[in-house]
N, C-alpha and C positions, 0 to 999 in steps of 0.2 A: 674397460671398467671404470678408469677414473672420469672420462665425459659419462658417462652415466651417473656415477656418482656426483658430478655435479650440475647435471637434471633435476636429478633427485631431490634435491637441498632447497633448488632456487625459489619453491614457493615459502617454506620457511627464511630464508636468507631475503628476500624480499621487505619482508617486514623486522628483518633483525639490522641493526646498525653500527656503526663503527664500535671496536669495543678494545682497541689498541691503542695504547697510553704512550704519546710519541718520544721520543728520549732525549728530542732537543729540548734545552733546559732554559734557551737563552732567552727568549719571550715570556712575557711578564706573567702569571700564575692566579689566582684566584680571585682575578677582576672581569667583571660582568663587559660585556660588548659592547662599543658606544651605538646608541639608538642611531641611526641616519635616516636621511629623509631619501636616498638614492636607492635603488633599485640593484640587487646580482642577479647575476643567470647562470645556469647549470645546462648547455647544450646535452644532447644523448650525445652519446661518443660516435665518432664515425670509424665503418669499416673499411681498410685499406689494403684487403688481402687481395691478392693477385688472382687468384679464384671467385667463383662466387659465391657470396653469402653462406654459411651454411648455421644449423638449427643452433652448435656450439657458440659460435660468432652473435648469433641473435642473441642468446641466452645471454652469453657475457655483457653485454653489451646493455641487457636490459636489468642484469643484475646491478653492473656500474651506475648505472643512471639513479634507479631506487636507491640502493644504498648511499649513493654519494646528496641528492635528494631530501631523503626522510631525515638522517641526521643533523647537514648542517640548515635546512630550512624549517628548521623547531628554534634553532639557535635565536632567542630571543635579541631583533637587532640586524640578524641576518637580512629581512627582507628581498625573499626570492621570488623570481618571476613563476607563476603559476603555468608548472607542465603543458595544461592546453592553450597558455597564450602563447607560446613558444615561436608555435610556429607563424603566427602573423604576424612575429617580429623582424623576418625575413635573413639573409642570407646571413656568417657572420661577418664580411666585411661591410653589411647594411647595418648591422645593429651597431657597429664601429662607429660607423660612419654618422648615423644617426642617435646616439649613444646618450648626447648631451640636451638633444629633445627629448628622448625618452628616457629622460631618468635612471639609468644606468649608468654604474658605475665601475661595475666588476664582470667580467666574462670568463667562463670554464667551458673550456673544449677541450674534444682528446680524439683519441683512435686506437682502434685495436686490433690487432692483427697478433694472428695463428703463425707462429713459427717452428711448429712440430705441430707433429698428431697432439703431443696434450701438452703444449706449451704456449702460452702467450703472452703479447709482448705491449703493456696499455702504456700510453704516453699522455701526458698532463699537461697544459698550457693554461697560464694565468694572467686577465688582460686586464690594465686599467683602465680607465677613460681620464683618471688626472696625468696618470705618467704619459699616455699615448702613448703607452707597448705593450707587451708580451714582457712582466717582469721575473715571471715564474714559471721553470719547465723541467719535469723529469721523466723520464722513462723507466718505467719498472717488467719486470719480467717474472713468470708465474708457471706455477704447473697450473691445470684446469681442472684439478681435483677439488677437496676439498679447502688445500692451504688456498686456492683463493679468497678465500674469506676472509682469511689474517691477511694478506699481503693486500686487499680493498681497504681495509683498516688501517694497515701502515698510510698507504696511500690518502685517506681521507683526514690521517691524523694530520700530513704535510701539509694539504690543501686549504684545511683551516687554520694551522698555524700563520699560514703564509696569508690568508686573506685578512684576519682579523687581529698578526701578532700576538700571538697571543699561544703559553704552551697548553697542551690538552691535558685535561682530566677527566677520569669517566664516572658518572653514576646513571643508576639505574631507575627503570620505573618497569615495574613488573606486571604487568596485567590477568589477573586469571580468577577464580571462583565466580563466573557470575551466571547469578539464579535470572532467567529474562524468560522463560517460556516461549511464547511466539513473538517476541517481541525483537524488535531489528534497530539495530544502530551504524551511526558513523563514528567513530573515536576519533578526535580534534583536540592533538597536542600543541600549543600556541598558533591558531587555528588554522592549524597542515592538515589535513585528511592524511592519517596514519592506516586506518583499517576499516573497512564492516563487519559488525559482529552481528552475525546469522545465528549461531546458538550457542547453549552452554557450557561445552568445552574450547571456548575461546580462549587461548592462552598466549601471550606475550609478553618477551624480554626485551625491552627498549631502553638501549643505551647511549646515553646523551649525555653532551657536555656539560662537566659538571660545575659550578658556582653559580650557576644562574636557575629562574624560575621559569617554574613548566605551568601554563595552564592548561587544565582535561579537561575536555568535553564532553559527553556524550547526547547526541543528538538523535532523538526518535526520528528515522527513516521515515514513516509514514506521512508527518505533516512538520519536520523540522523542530521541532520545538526541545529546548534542555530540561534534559530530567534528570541528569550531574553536572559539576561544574565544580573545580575545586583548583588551588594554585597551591604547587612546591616547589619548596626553594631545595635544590641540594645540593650537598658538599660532595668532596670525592670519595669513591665508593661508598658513597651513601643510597641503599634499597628502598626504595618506596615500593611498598605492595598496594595495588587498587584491585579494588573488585567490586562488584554491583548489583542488586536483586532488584528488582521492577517490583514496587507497588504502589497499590492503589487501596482506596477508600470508597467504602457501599455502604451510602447513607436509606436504611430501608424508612420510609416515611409509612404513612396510615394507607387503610384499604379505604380505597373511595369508590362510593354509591351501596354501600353497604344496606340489607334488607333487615327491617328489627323482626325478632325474631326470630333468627336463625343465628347457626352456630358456624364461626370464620375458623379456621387453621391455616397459618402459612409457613411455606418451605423455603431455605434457600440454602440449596443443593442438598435437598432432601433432608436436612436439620432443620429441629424446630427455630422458627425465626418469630421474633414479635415487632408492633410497631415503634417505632421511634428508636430503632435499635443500629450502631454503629460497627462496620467491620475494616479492619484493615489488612487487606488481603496479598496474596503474588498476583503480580499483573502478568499480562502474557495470555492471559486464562479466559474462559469462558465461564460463566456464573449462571444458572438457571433460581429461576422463583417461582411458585405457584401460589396458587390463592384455593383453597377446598371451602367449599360451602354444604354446611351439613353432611360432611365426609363427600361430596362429590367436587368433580375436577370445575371450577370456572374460570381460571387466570392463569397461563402458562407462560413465561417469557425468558430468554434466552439476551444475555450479554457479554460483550467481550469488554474486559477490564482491562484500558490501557496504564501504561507506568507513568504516577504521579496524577492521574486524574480519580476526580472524584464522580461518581457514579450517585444519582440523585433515584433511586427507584419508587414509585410509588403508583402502586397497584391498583390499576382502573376498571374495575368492574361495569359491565354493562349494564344503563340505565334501565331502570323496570318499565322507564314509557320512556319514549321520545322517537325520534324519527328513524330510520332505517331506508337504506338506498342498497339497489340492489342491481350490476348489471349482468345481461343476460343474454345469451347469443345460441346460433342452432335454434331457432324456434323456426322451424321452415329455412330459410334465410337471412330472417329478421337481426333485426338489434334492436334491443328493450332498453328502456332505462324504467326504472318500480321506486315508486317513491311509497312507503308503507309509514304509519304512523300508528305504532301500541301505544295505545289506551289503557291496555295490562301489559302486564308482561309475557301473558300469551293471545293475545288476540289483538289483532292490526288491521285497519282499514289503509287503502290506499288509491293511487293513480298510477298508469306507467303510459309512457309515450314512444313509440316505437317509428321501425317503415324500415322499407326493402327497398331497393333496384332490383327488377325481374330482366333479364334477359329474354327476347323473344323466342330465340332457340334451346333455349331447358325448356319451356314448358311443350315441345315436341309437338304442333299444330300442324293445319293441312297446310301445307310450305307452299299454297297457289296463292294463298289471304299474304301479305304484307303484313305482319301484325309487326309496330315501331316496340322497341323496349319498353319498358313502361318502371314506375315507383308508387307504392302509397303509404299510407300513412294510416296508422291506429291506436288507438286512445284506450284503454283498459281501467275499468274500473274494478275494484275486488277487494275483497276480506281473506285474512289469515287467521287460522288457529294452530297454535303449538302444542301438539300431543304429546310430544316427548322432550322434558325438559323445558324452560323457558328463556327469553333473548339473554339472558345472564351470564346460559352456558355455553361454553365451548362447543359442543355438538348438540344440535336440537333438529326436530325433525317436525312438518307440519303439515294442510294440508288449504289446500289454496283454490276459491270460487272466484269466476272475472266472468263479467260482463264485455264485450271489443266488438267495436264499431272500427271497420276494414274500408278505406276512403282510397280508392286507385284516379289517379293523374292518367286518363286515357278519354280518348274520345268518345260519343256513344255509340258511335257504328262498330268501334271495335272492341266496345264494351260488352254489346250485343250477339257478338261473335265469339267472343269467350264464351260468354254463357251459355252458347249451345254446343259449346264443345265439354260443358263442363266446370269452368272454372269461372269463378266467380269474382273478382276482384273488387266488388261491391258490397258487403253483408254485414248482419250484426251476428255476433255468434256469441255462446257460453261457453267457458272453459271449466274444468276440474284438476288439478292437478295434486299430487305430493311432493314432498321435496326433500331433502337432507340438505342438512348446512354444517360444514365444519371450520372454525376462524373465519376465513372470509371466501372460502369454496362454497360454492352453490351448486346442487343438483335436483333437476325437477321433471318428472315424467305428468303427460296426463296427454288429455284431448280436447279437444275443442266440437261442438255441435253448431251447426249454420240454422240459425231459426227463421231466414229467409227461405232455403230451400230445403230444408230438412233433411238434411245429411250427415252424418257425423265425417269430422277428418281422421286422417290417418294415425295412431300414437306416437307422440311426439315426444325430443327428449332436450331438455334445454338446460346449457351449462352457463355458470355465470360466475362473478363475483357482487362478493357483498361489503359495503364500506360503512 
């Protein structure tokens, strides 16, 4: 039960830190660390049990490292080598060895070893690189229950006494209420990466030496960027509580391309919203707007409000003439490109430019003929009218006359030989079609007539996008 119990604790205990006020008196008291320009290091502890490894030993071991870690590398002055350089500083009698090229100055190593089912036994070695030795070393011993927590504490209180002279004091910094929605952070206490905060009930007691200044971070995970930032100085047991709500600002601007005449409403998030109008909102959040014309739907839009950005929205309604691009694919096998240009807001003239790659085996011929692959190419002239609705609205529906001259890349022998099979790869033909459009979905049914050979085609159904 108690290695369970201290399972149990290690993701909270992880981010909690020394919080044991050590009782040696004889190091000086409420003076700040002197800044150096040299480098410490904090090795993981090594395991030295005579078995191997087991999940308890891991756990300790990674408990050690965090805790001894998080606390004294806040220590404003401490200057601790960053966890994943660790290990491309190589063995420790390399970093010894090499100590005074690389800027170190201080080395912390240890080991821990299980000397009962729930006892262990962590040992401490403190190195210089001015003394050239090992001037500080204790071994401590522990149940693996809970009290390891206090007896890491005694432990971390010796280890900074001894590195920095200096007796320990504790204050706190408390972290908890924060309103963030979907929004993700990293927390950077003198910029140590402490935590990521994923969501609202983020709560933390972070306790750190006290007479000296903490500066907070919090960094939006998505692109880096500070959206808090704030320094405390504190005395002993002195509480600082933090906490943090993500917002932002939606500046709605005018409806643009507005038709006179008609009557505007706009929404945002279904409250009435007017133009020129200013909100300060919780970020995290997703924000919709709409724009009603004459009580119907023409401008819908959806945004996510990041924390501390300002949001500039300003409602583009679709111009009552101007060009229209539309592509479109499934017409046979083709790919379209429609270039349409309204002269109204319901009626478009236009060009579209298309072509194929035919494969000689889809079109299923007498397999004695050689017929080579072949591609062509077709040029479409045509007029649009919009029966339901016009290019303004979100959903409109219309119907669509083309003229198409059909230009195949083949020889004449075996252009000749299509055509008595049927198929034609040379013609000019008339289309009809209808269509539905929704945002920038395209759908379009109709058929085509061959006025060379007077046939109608099959009905056809063609999907597209529209820009």
């Amino acid at each position: 039960m108690k290695r369970f119990a201290l399972v149990m604790v290690c993701v909270f205990a992880f981010s909690v830190v020394f919080a044991q006020t050590n009782d040696n008196e004889e190091p000086a008291t409420g003076e700040s660390i002197a800044v150096e320009d040299y480098k410490n290091i904090i090795l993981p502890f090594e395991i030295i049990s005579a078995e191997e490894e087991t999940p308890t030993e891991d756990t300790i071991r990674a408990l050690v490292f965090r805790s001894f870690y998080n606390f004294i590398g806040i220590i404003p002055g401490a200057n601790l080598v960053e966890p994943d350089r660790i290990e491309e500083l190589g063995s420790v009698d390399e970093i010894k060895a090499n100590a005074e090229n690389s800027n170190i100055r201080r080395l912390v190593r240890g080991s821990i070893q299980l000397i009962a089912r729930n006892r262990v036994r962590i040992n401490i070695y403190l190195w210089d690189q001015f003394l050239g030795e090992e001037y500080f070393s204790k071994s401590y011993t522990s149940p693996t229950d809970l009290d390891l927590l206090d007896n890491i504490d005694v432990m971390i209180g010796d280890l900074t006494t001894e590195m920095f002279q200096r007796a320990v004091s504790i204050a706190y910094l408390e972290f908890r209420d924060f309103s963030i929605g979907a929004e993700r952070y990293n927390l950077y206490v003198n910029n140590v990466l402490i935590d990521r905060i994923t969501n609202e009930n983020f709560n933390l007691n972070l306790r750190v030496l006290a007479d000296e200044t903490y500066n907070v971070v919090l960094r939006r995970q998505q692109d880096m960027s500070i959206v808090f930032e704030n320094a405390y100085p504190l005395k002993e047991n002195q509480r600082e509580r933090i906490s943090h709500k993500a917002e932002g600002t939606v500046n709605i601007r005018r409806i643009r391309h507005k038709k006179a005449r008609h009557k505007y409403e706009m929404f945002f998030n279904d409250e009435v919203a007017t133009e020129n109008q200013t909100f300060t909102l919780p970020a995290g959040r997703s924000y919709e707007i709409k724009v009603l014309e004459d009580g119907e739907l023409v401008y819908i839009q959806t945004n996510y409000l990041a924390d501390k950005v300002v949001l500039n929205l300003e409602p583009e309604l679709e111009r009552i003439t101007g060009l229209n691009f539309t592509l479109t694919f499934l017409d046979g096998n083709m790919l379209n490109l429609n270039f349409d240009y309204y002269f109204t807001s319901k009626m478009a003239a236009g060009i579209a430019i298309g072509g194929a790659y035919i494969p000689a085996a889809l079109l299923k011929l007498d397999p004695t003929v050689d017929i080579p692959d072949f591609a062509f190419l077709n040029i479409d002239l045509g007029y649009t009218y919009l029966f339901l609705n016009d290019r303004t609205h979100i959903f409109r529906a219309g119907a669509k006359a083309n003229f198409r001259y059909q230009l195949s890349f083949l020889e004449p022998e075996f252009q000749s030989f299509l055509e008595s099979e049927g198929v034609f790869p040379n013609s000019f033909m008339a289309g009809l079609h209808v269509f539905v459009q929704f945002s920038i979905f395209h759908l379009q049914f109709g058929m085509y007539y061959d006025i060379n050979n007077a046939m109608f085609s099959n009905p056809n159904i063609i999907a597209g996008f529209r820009f």
